[in-house]
C-alpha positions in Angstrom: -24.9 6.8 -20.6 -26.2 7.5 -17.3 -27.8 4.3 -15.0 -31.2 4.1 -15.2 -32.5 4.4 -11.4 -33.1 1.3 -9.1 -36.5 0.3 -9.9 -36.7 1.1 -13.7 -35.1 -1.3 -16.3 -35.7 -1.6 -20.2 -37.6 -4.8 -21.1 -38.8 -6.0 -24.3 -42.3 -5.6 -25.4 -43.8 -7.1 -28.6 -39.5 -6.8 -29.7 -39.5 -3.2 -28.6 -37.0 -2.0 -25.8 -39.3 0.2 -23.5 -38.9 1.2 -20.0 -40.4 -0.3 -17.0 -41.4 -1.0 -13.5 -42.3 -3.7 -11.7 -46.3 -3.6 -10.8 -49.8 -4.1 -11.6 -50.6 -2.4 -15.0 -52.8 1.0 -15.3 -55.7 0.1 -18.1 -54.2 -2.0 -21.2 -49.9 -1.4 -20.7 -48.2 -4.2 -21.7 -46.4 -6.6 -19.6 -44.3 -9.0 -19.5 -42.8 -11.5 -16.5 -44.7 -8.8 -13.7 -42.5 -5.6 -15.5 -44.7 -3.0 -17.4 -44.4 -0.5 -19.7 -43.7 3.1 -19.0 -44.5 4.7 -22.0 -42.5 8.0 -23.1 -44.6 9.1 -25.1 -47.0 10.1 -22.6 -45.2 10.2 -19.5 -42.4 12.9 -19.5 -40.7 11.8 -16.2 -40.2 9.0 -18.4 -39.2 10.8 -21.6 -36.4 12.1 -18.9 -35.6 9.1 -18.2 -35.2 7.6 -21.6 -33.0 10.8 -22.4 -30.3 10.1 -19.6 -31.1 12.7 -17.3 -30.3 12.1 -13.9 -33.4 13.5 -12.0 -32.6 11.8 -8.7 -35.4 9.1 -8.3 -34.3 6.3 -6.0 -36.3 3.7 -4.0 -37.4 4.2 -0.8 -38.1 8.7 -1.2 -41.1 11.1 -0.4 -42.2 13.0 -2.9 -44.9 15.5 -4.3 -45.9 15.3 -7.6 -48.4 18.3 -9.0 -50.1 17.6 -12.1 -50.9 14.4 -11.6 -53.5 13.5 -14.5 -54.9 10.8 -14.0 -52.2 9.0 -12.2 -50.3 6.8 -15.1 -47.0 8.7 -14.5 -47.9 8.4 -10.6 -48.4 4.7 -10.4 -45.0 4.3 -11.6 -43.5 6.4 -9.8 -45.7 4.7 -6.8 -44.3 1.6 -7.8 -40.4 2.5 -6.7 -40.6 5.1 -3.9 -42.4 5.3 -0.8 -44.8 7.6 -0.9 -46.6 9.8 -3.6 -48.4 13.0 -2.6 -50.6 13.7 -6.0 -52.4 17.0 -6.5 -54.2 17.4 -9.4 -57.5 19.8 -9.4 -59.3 18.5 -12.8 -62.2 17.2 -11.7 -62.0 14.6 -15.0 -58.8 12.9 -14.4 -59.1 12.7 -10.6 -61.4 10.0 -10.7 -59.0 7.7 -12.6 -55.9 8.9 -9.8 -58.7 7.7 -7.1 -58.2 4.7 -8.9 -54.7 4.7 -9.1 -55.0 5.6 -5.3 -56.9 3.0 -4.0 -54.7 0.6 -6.0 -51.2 1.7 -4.5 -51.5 2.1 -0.7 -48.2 5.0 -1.4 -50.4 7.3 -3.5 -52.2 10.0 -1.4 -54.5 11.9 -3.7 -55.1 15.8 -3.3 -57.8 17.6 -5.3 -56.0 20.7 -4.7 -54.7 23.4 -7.0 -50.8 23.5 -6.9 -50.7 27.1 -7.3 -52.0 27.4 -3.6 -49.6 25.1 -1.4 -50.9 26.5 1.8 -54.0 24.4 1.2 -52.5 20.9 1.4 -49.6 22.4 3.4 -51.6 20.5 6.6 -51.4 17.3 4.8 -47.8 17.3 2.8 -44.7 17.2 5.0 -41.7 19.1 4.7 -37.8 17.4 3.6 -39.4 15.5 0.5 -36.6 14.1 -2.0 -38.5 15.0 -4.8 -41.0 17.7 -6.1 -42.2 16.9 -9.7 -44.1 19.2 -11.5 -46.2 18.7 -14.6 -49.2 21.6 -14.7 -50.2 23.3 -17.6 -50.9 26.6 -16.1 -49.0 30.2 -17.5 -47.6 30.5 -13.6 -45.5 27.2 -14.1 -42.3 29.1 -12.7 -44.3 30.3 -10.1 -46.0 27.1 -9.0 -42.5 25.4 -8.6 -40.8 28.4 -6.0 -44.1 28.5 -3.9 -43.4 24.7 -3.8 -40.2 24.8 -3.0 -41.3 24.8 0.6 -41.3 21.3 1.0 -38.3 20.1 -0.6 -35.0 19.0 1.6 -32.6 21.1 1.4 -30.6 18.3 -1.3 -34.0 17.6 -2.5 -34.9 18.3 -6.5 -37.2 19.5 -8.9 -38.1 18.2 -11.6 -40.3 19.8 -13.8 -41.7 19.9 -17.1 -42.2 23.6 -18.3 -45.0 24.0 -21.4 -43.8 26.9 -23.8 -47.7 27.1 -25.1 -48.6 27.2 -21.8 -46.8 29.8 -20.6 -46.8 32.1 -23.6 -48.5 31.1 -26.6 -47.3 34.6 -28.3 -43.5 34.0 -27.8 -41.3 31.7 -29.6 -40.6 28.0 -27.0 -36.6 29.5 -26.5 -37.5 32.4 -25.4 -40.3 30.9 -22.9 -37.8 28.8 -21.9 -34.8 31.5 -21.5 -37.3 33.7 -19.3 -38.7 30.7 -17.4 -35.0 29.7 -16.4 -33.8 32.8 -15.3 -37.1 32.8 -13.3 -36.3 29.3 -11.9 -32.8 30.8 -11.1 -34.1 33.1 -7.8 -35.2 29.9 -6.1 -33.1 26.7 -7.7 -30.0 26.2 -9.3 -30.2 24.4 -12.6 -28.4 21.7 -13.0 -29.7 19.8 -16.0 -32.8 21.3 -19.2 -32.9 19.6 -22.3 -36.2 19.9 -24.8 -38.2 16.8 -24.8 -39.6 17.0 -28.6 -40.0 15.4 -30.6 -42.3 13.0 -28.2 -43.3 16.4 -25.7 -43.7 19.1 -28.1 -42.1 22.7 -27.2 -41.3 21.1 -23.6 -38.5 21.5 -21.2 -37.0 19.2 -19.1 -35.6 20.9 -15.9 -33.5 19.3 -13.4 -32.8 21.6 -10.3 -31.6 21.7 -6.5 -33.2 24.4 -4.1 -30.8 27.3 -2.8 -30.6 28.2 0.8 -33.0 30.2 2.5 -30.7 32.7 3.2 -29.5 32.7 -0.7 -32.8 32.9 -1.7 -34.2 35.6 0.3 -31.3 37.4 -0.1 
C-alpha cells in the first residue's frame, strides 16, 4: 500500500475511516480534533488518493489546478502545499472559490478558461510541481499539453479525463485508449486506473512531461 502524502491522514468520522487534512472546514465537512474530511466521493484527487496512487503531492509545492469548482478539492489541497493557482471560468462556482480564496492566503483565483494558458500565462509561473486538471470540456487532452508549459521538468500531471465528456458516442475504453495515446506526444504515463464506481466512466492519469526536444521532435 502506498503512503499517503505528508499532510493527509485517515481519521475517524462518526466510526467511518475517511481521509483528511488539517484546516478550517469548507461549508458542513466534518471534523474532528482540527482534521477534516476529504470526501472521495466528490473530490477525485482524493478518490486517487484513497486508491494508492502516487500522484506526487508533498508539502511545501506550486501548483496549478484547472477546474477548480468551487474550490472544495482546492482548499485541501491549499491546506498542504504552498501555493494554489485555481482557474475555473463558471461564473456559478467561482463565487464560492472567491470564498475559498479569501479564506486560504495560498489560493490565487483565476476566472480564466484553461483551454487558453496564454491568458494567465502573465500571472502563473513556470517550474510548478504539480498541474491538476479536472475540466469537463471534449479538448481535455488538449488542455493538459497546452499546459504543460508550466510544469518542471520532474513536475506531474495529474488529471482526471471524463469519457462522456470527451465522446459521449464512444464506449469509456476507447475514450480512454485514444485520450492516452494523445497524452503520450507530450507526457509519459506512469500510473491510469478508472475511478468508478465513486467517479463514473473517469480516469485517473498520473504522468511526467517529456523533454522539449522529445516532444517537439
Amino acid at each position: 500500500m502506498t503512503s499517503l502524502p505528508s499532510g493527509v491522514s485517515r481519521r475517524e468520522f462518526n466510526g467511518q475511516q475517511r481521509l483528511a487534512t488539517r484546516g478550517d472546514p469548507i461549508g458542513d465537512e466534518p471534523t474532528t480534533n482540527g482534521w477534516r474530511a476529504w470526501d472521495s466521493a466528490t473530490s477525485k484527487v482524493a478518490a486517487m488518493l484513497d486508491r494508492d496512487m502516487a500522484i506526487g503531492l508533498a508539502p511545501g509545492q506550486r501548483v496549478l489546478y484547472l477546474g477548480a469548482a468551487a474550490g472544495t478539492t482546492v482548499s485541501h489541497l491549499a491546506d498542504i502545499v504552498d501555493v494554489v493557482y485555481a482557474v475555473e471560468f463558471a461564473p456559478r462556482p467561482v463565487r464560492d472559490l472567491l470564498a475559498v480564496a479569501d479564506s486560504r492566503a495560498g489560493v490565487i483565483p483565476l476566472v480564466k478558461d484553461a483551454r487558453q494558458p496564454d491568458s494567465y500565462a502573465h500571472v502563473v509561473e513556470s517550474g510548478l510541481d504539480l498541474l491538476f486538471q479536472d475540466v469537463a470540456t471534449r479538448e481535455q487532452t488538449s488542455v493538459a499539453i497546452a499546459n504543460r508549459r508550466f510544469l518542471a521538468a520532474d513536475g506531474r500531471l495529474v488529471c482526471a479525463l471524463k469519457a462522456r465528456s470527451i465522446d459521449v458516442t464512444r464506449e469509456p475504453e476507447a475514450v480512454f485508449e485514444t485520450a492516452r495515446a494523445e497524452l503520450g506526444e507530450a507526457y509519459e504515463i506512469l500510473a491510469a486506473e478508472r475511478l468508478d464506481p465513486l467517479h463514473r466512466d473517469h480516469l485517473a492519469v498520473v504522468a511526467r512531461p517529456r523533454p522539449n526536444d522529445e516532444h517537439e521532435g
